[in-house]
VOGU-184339 format. One record per atom (N, C-alpha, C): residue number from 0; residue in one letter; atom name; x, y, z. Coordinates in pm, whole numbers, always signed. Example, Ala and Ser with C-alpha at 12.3 -4.5 7.8 and 13.67 -1.06 7.14 Angstrom:
2
> 0/A/N/+1319/-569/+780
> 0/A/CA/+1230/-450/+780
> 0/A/C/+1320/-330/+780
> 1/S/N/+1285/-225/+708
> 1/S/CA/+1367/-106/+714
> 1/S/C/+1290/+3/+787
# end
This chain:
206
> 0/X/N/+85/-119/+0
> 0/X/CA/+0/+0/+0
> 0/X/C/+88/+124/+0
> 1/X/N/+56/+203/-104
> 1/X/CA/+144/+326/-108
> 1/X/C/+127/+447/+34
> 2/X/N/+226/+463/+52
> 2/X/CA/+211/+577/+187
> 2/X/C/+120/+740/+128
> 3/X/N/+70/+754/+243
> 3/X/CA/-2/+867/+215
> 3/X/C/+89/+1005/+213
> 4/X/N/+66/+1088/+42
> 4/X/CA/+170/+1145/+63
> 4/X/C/+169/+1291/+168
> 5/X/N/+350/+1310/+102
> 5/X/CA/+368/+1431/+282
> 5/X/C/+368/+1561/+194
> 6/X/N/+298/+1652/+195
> 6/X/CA/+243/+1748/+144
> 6/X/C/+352/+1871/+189
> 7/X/N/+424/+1893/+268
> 7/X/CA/+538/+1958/+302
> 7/X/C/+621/+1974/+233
> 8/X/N/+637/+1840/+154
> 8/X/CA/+754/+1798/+37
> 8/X/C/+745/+1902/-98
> 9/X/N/+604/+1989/-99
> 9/X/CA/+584/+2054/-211
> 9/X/C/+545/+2190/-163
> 10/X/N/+481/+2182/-59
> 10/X/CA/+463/+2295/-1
> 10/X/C/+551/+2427/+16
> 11/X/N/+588/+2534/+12
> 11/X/CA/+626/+2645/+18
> 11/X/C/+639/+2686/+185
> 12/X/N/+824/+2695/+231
> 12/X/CA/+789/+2730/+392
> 12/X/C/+825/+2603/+478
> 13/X/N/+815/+2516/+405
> 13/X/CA/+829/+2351/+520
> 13/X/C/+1010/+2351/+474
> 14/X/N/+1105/+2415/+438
> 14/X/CA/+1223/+2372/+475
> 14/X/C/+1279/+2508/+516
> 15/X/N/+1400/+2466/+575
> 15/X/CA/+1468/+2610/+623
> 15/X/C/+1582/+2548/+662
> 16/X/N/+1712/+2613/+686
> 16/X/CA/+1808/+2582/+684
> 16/X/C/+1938/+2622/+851
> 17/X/N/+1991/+2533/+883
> 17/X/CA/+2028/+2553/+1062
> 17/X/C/+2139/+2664/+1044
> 18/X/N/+2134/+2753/+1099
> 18/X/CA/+2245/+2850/+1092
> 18/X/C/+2222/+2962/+958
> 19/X/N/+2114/+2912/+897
> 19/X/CA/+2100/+3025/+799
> 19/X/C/+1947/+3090/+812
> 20/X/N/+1917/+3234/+806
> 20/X/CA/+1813/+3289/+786
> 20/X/C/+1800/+3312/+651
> 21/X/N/+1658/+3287/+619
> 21/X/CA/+1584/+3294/+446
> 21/X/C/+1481/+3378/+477
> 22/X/N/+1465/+3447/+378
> 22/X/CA/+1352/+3528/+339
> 22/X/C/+1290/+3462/+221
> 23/X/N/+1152/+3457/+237
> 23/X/CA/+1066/+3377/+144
> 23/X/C/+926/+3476/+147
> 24/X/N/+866/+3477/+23
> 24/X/CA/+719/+3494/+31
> 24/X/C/+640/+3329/+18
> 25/X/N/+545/+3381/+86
> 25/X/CA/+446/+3268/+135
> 25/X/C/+315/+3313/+67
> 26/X/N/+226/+3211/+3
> 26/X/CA/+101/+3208/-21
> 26/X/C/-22/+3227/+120
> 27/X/N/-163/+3249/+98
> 27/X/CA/-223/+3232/+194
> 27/X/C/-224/+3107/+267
> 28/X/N/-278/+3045/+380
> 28/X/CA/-313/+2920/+381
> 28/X/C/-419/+2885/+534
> 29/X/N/-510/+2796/+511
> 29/X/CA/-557/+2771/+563
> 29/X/C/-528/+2618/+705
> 30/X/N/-622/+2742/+843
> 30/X/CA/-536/+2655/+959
> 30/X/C/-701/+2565/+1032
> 31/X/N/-678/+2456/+1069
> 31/X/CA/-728/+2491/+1199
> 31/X/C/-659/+2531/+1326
> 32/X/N/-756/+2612/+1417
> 32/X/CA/-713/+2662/+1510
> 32/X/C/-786/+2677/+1623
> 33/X/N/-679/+2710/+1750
> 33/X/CA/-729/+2703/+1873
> 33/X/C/-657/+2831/+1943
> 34/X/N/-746/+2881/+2008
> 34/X/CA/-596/+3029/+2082
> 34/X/C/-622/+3024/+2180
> 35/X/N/-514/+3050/+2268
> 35/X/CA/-538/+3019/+2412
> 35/X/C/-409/+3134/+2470
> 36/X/N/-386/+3144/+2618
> 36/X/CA/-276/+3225/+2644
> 36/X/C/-203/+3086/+2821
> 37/X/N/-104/+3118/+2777
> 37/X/CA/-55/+3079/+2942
> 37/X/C/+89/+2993/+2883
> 38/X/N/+149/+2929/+2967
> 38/X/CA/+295/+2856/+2965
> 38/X/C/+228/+2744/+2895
> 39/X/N/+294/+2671/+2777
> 39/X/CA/+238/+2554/+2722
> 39/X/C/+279/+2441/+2793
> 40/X/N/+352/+2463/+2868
> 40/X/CA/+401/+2317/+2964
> 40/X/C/+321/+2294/+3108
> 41/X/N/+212/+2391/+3088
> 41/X/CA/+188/+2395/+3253
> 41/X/C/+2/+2409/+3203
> 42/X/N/-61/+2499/+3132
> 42/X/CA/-120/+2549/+3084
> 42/X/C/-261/+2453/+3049
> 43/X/N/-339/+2411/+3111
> 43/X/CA/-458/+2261/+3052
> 43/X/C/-464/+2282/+2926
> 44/X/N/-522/+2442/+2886
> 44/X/CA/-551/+2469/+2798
> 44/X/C/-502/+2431/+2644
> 45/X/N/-344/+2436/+2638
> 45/X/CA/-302/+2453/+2569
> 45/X/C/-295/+2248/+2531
> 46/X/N/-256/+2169/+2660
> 46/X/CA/-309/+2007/+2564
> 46/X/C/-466/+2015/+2537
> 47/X/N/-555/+2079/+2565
> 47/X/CA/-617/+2045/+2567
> 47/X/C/-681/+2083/+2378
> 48/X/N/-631/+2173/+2327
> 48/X/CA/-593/+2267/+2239
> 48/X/C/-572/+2131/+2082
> 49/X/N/-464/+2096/+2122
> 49/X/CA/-427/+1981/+2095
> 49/X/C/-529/+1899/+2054
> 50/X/N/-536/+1828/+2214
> 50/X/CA/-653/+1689/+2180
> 50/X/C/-740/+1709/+2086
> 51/X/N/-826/+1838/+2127
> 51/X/CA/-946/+1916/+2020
> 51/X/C/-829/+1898/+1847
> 52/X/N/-718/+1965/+1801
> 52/X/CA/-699/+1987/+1677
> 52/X/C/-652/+1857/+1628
> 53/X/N/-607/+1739/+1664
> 53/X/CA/-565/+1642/+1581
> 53/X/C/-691/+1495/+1579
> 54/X/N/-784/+1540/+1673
> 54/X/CA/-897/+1480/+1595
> 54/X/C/-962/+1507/+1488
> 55/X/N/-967/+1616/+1473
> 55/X/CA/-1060/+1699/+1309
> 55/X/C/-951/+1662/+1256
> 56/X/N/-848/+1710/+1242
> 56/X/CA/-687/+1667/+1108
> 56/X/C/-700/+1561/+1093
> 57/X/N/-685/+1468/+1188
> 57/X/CA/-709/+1313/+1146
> 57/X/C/-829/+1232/+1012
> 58/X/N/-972/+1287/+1138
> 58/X/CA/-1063/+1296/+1024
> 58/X/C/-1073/+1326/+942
> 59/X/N/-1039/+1426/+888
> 59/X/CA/-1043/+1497/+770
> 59/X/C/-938/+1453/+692
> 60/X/N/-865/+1410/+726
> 60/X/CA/-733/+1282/+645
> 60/X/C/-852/+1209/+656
> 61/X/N/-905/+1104/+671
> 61/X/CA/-963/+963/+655
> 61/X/C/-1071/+1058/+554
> 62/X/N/-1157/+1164/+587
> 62/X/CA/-1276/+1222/+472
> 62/X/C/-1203/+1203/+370
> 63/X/N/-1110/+1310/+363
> 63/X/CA/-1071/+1314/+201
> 63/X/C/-1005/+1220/+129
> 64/X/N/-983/+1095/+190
> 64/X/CA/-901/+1004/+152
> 64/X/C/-1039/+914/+67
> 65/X/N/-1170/+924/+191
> 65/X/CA/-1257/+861/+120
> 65/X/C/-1308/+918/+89
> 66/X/N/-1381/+1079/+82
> 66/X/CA/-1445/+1124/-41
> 66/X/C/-1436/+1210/-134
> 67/X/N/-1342/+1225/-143
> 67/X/CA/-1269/+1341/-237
> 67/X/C/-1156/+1228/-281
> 68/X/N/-1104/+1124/-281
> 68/X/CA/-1006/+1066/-327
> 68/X/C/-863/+1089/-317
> 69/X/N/-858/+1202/-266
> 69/X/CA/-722/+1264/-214
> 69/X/C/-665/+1201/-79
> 70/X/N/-593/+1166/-84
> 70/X/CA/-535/+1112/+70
> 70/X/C/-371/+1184/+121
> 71/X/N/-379/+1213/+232
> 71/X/CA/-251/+1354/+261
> 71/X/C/-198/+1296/+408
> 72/X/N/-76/+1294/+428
> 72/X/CA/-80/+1292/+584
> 72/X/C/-78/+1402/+674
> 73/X/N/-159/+1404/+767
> 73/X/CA/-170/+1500/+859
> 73/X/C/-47/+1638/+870
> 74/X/N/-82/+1713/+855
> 74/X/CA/+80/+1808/+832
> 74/X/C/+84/+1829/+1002
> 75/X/N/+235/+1927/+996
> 75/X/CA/+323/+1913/+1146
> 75/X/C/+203/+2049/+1229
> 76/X/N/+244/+1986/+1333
> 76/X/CA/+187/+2132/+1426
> 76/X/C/+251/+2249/+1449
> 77/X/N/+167/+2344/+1453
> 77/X/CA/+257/+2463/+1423
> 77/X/C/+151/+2554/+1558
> 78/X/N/+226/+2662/+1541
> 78/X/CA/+189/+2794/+1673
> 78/X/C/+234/+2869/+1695
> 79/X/N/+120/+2978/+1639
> 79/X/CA/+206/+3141/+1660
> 79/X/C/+221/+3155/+1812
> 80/X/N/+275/+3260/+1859
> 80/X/CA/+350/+3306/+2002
> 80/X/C/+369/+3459/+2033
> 81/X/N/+273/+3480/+2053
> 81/X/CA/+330/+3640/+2119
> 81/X/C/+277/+3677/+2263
> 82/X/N/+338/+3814/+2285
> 82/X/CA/+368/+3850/+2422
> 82/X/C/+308/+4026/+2366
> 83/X/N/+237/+4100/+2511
> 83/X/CA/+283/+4225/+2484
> 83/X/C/+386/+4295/+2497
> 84/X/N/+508/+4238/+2575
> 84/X/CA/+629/+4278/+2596
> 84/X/C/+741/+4168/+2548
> 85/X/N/+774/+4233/+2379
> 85/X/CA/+850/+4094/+2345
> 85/X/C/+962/+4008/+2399
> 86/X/N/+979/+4091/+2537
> 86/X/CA/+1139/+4026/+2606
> 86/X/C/+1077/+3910/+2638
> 87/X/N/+954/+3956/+2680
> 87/X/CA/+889/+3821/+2778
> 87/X/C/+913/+3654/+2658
> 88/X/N/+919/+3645/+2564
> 88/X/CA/+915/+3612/+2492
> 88/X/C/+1078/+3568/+2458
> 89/X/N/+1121/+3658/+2376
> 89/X/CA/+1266/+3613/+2311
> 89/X/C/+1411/+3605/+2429
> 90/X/N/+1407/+3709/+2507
> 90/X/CA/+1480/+3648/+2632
> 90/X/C/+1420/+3613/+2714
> 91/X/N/+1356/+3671/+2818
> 91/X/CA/+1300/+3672/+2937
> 91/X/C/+1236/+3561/+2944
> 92/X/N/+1149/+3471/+2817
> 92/X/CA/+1102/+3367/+2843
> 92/X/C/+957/+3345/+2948
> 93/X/N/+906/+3443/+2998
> 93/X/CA/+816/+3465/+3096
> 93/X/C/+679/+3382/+3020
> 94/X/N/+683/+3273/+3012
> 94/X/CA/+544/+3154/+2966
> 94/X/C/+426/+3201/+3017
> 95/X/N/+457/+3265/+3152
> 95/X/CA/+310/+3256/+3163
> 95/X/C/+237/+3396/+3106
> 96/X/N/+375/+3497/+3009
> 96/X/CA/+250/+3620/+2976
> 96/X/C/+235/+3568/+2830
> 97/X/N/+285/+3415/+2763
> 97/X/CA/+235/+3445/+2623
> 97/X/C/+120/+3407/+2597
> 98/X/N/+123/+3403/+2440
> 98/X/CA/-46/+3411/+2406
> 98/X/C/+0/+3309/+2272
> 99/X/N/-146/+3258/+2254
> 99/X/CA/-119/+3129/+2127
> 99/X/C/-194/+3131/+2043
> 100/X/N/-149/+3057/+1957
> 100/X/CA/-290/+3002/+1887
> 100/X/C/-230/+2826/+1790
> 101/X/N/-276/+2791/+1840
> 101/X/CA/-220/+2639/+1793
> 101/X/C/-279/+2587/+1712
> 102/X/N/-229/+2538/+1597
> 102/X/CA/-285/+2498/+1417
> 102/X/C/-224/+2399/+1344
> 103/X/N/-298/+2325/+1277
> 103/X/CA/-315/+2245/+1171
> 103/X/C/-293/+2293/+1039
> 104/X/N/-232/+2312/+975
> 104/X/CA/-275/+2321/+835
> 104/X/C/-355/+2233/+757
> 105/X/N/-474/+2292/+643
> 105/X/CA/-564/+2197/+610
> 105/X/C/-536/+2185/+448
> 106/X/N/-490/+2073/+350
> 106/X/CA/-491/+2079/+247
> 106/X/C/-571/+2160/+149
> 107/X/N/-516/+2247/+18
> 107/X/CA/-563/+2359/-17
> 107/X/C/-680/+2291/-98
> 108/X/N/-736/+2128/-108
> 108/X/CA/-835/+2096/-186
> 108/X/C/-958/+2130/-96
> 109/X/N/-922/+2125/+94
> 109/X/CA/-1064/+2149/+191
> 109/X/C/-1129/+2196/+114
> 110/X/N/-1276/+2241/+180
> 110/X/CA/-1367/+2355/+205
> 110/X/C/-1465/+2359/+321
> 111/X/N/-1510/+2462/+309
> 111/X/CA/-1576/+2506/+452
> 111/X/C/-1656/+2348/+464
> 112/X/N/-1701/+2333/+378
> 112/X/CA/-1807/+2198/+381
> 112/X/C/-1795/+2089/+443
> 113/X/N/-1611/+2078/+408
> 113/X/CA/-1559/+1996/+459
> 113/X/C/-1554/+1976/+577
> 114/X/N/-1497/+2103/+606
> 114/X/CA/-1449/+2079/+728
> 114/X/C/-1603/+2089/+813
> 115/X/N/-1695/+2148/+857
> 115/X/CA/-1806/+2157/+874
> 115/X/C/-1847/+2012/+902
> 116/X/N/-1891/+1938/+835
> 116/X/CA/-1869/+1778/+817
> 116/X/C/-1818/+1729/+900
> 117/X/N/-1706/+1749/+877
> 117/X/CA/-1646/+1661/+999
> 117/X/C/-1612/+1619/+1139
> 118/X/N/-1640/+1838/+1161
> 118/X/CA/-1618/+1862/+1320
> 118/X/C/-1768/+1817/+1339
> 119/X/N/-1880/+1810/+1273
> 119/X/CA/-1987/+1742/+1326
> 119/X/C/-1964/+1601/+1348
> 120/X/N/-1919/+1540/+1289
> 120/X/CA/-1846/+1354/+1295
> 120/X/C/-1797/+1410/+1457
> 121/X/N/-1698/+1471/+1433
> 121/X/CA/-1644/+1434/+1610
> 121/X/C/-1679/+1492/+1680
> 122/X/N/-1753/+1573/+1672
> 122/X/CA/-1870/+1619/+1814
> 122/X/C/-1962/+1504/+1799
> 123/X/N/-2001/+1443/+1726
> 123/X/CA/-2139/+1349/+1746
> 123/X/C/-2056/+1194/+1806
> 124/X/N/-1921/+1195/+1794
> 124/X/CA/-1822/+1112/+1856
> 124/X/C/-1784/+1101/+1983
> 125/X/N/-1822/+1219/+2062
> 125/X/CA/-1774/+1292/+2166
> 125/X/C/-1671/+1348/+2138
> 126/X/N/-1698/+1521/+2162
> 126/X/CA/-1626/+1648/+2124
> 126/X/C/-1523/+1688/+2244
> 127/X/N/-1434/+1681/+2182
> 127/X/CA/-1328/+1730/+2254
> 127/X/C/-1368/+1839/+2307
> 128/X/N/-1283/+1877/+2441
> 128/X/CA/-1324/+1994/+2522
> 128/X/C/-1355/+2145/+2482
> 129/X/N/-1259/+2151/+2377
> 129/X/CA/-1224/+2310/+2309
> 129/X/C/-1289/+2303/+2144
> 130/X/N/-1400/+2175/+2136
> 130/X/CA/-1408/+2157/+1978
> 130/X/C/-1505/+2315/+1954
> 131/X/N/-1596/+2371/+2030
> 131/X/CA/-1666/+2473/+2001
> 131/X/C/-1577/+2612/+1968
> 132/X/N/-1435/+2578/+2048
> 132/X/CA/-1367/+2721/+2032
> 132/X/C/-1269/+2679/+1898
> 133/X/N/-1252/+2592/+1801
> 133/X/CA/-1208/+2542/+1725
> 133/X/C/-1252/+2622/+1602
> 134/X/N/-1175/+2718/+1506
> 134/X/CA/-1159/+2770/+1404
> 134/X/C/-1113/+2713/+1274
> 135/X/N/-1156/+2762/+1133
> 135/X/CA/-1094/+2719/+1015
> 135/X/C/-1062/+2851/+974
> 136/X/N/-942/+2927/+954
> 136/X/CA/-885/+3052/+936
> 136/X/C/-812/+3049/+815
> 137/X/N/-762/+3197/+764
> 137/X/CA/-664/+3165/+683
> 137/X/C/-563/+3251/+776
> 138/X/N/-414/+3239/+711
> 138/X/CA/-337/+3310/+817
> 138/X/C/-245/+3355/+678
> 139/X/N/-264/+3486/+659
> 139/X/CA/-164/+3471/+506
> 139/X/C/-51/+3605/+596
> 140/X/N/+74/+3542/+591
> 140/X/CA/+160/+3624/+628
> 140/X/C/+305/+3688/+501
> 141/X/N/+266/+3651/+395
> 141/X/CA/+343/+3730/+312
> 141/X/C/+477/+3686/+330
> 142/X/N/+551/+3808/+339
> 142/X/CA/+688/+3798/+307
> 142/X/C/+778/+3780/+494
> 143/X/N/+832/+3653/+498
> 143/X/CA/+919/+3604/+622
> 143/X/C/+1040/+3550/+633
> 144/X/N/+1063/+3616/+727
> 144/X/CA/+1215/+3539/+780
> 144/X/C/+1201/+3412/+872
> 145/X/N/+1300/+3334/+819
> 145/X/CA/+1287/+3176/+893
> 145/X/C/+1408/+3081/+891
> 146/X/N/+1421/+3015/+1002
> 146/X/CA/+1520/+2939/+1033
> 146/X/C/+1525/+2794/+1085
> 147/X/N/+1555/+2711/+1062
> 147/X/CA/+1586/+2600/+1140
> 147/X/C/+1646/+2618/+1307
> 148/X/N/+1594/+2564/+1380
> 148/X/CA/+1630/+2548/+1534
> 148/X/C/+1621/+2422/+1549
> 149/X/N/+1762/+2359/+1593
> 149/X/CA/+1778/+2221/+1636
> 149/X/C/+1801/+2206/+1784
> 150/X/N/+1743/+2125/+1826
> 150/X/CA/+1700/+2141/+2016
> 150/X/C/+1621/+2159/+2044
> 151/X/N/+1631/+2208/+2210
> 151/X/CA/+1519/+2203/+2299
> 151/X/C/+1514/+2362/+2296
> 152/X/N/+1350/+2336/+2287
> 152/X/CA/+1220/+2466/+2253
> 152/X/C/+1311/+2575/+2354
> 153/X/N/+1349/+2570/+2495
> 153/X/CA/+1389/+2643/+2579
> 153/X/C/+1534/+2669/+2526
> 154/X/N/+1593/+2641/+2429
> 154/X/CA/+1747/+2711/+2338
> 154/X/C/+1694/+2777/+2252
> 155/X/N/+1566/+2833/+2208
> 155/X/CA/+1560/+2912/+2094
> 155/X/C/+1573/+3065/+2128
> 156/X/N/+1635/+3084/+2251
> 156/X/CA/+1629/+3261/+2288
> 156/X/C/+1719/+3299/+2202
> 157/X/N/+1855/+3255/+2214
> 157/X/CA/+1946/+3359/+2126
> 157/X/C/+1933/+3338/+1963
> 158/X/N/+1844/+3267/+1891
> 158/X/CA/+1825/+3248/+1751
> 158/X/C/+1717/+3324/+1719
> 159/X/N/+1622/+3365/+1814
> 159/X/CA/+1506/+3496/+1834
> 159/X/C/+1582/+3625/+1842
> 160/X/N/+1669/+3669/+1929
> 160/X/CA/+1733/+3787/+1934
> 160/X/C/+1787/+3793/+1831
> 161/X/N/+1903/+3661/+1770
> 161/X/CA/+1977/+3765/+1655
> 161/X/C/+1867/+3795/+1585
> 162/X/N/+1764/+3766/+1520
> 162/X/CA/+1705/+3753/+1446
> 162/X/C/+1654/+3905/+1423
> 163/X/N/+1574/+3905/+1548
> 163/X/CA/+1526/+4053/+1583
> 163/X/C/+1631/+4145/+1578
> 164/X/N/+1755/+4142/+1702
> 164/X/CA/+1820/+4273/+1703
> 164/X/C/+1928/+4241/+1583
> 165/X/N/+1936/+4185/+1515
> 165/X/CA/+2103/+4188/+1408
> 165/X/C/+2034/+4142/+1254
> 166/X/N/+1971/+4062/+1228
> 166/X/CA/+1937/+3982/+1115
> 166/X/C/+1854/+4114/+1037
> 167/X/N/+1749/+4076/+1115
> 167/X/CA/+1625/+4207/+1025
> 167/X/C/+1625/+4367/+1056
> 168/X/N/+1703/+4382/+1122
> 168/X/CA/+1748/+4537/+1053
> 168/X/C/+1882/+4524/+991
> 169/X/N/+1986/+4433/+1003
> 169/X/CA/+2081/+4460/+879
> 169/X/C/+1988/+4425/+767
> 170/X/N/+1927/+4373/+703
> 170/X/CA/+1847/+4331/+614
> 170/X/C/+1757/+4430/+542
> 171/X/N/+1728/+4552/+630
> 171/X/CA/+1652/+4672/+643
> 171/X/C/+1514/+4589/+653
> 172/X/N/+1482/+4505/+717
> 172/X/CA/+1308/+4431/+769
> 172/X/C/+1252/+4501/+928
> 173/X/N/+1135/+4483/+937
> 173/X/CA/+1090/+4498/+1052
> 173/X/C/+1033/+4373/+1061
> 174/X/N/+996/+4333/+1228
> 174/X/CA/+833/+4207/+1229
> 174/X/C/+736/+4274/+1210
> 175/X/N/+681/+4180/+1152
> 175/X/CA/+491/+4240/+1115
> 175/X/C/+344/+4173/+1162
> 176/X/N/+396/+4048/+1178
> 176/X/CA/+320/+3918/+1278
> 176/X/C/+370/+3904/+1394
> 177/X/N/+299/+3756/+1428
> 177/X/CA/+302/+3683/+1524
> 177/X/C/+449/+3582/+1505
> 178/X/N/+512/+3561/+1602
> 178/X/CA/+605/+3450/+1595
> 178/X/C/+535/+3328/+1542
> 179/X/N/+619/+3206/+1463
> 179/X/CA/+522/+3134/+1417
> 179/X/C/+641/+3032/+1434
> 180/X/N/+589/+2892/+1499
> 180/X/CA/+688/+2815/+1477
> 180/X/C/+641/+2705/+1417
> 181/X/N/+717/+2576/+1350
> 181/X/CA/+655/+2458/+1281
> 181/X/C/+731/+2326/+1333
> 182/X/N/+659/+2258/+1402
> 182/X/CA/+738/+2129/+1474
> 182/X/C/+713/+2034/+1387
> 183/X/N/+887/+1974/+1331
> 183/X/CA/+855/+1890/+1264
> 183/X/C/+881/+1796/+1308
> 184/X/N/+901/+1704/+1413
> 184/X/CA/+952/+1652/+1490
> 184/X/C/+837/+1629/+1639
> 185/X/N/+836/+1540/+1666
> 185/X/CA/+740/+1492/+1746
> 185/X/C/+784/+1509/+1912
> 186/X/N/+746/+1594/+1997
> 186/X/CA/+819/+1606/+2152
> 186/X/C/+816/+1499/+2215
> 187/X/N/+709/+1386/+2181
> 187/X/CA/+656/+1271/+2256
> 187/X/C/+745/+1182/+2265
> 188/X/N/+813/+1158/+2131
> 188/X/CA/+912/+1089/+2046
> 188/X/C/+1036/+1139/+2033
> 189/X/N/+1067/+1235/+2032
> 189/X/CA/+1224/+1309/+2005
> 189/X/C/+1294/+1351/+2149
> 190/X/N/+1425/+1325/+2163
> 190/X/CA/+1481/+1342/+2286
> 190/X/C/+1513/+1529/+2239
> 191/X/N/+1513/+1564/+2328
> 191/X/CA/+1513/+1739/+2339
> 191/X/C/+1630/+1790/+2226
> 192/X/N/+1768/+1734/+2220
> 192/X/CA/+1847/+1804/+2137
> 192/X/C/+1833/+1744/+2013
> 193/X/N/+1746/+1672/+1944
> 193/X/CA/+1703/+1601/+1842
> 193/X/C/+1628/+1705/+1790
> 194/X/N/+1534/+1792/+1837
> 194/X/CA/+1358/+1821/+1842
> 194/X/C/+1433/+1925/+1699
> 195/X/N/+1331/+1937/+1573
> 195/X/CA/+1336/+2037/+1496
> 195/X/C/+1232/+2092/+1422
> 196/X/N/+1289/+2232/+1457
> 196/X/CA/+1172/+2333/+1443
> 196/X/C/+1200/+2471/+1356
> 197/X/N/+1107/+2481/+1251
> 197/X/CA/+1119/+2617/+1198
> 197/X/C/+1084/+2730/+1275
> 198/X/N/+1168/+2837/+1242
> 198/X/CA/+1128/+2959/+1344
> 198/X/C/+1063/+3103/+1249
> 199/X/N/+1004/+3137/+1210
> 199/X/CA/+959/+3177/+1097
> 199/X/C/+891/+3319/+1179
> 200/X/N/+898/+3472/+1144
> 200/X/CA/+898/+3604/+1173
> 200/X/C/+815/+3644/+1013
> 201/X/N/+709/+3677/+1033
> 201/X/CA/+655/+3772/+926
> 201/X/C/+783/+3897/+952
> 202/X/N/+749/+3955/+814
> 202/X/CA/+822/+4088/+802
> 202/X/C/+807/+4166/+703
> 203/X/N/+854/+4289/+720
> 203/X/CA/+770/+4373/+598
> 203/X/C/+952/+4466/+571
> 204/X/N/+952/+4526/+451
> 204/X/CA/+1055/+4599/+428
> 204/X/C/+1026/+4750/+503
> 205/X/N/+1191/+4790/+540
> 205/X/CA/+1160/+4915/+649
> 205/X/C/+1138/+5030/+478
# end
């Protein structure tokens, strides 16, 4: 049986390179989503965030596999990150003032219909806790800077700073979004200095 293919492989944004920052434009694209605020390691909310988004992804892999004929594997989890005070964030690390929103990407064949469909399948399944606060968005962030980060989530401070104070103003960029990161790599499964993750900064020219 042929593997279901990995949609990343063509996608725009799913590679990036360790030690190098890229600037890329990005198409729109569509998420599901969940937003929540607090430390993700401590936070109910934020597994709970989770549980709710990889039941619909799942499903909606098995829908379109059987009715649309398309079959995709589930893409990586991803989650913007901000703070009102960005130290809290890129040094300071202060978890409990950020803010989230945790997402799925949904193959560009979906539609509302679809998805509609399905979160009714798993509410009539028993609905995950957060399935009512559960969104289908688009998130189109244009033109970004992005990097590979190899390790543990708690080493990404100084690859955030250069980024901010040295990278994107030699570059002449500002940020224009939300921090956005893309785990490709499983935490459940990956020992901490294994874990890899894109680090990806909307940005606009100064």
């Amino acid at each position: 049986m042929a593997a279901a293919p990995d949609l990343t492989a063509a996608l725009p944004g799913y590679r990036a390179r360790r030690g190098r920052i890229d600037v890329v434009e990005l198409p729109p694209a569509r998420y599901l989503m969940v937003d929540g605020q607090g430390d993700p390691n401590t936070a109910a909310r934020y597994a709970d965030a989770l549980a709710t988004l990889y039941p619909v992804a799942y499903r909606l892999k098995f829908f379109s596999k059987r009715e649309l004929g398309r079959d995709h594997r589930v893409l990586p989890l991803e989650a913007l990150w901000w703070a009102d005070d960005l130290a809290s964030f890129t040094t300071a690390r202060d978890k409990d003032r950020w803010r989230w929103t945790a997402m799925i990407r949904t193959p560009d064949w979906i539609t509302r219909e679809d998805v509609d469909t399905v979160v009714a399948a798993v509410a009539a399944a028993g609905a995950p806790s957060l399935l009512s606060d559960l969104r289908w968005d688009t998130l189109e962030e244009g033109l970004v800077a992005q990097t590979l980060h190899v390790g543990p989530y708690d080493a990404e401070a100084p690859a955030l700073a250069r980024l901010h104070d040295e990278v994107l103003p030699a570059q002449g960029l500002r940020p224009t979004g939300h921090h956005h990161e893309i785990y490709l790599t499983d935490a459940r499964r990956t020992a901490p200095e294994r874990l890899r993750t894109i680090l990806r900064q909307p940005v606009a020219r100064v």
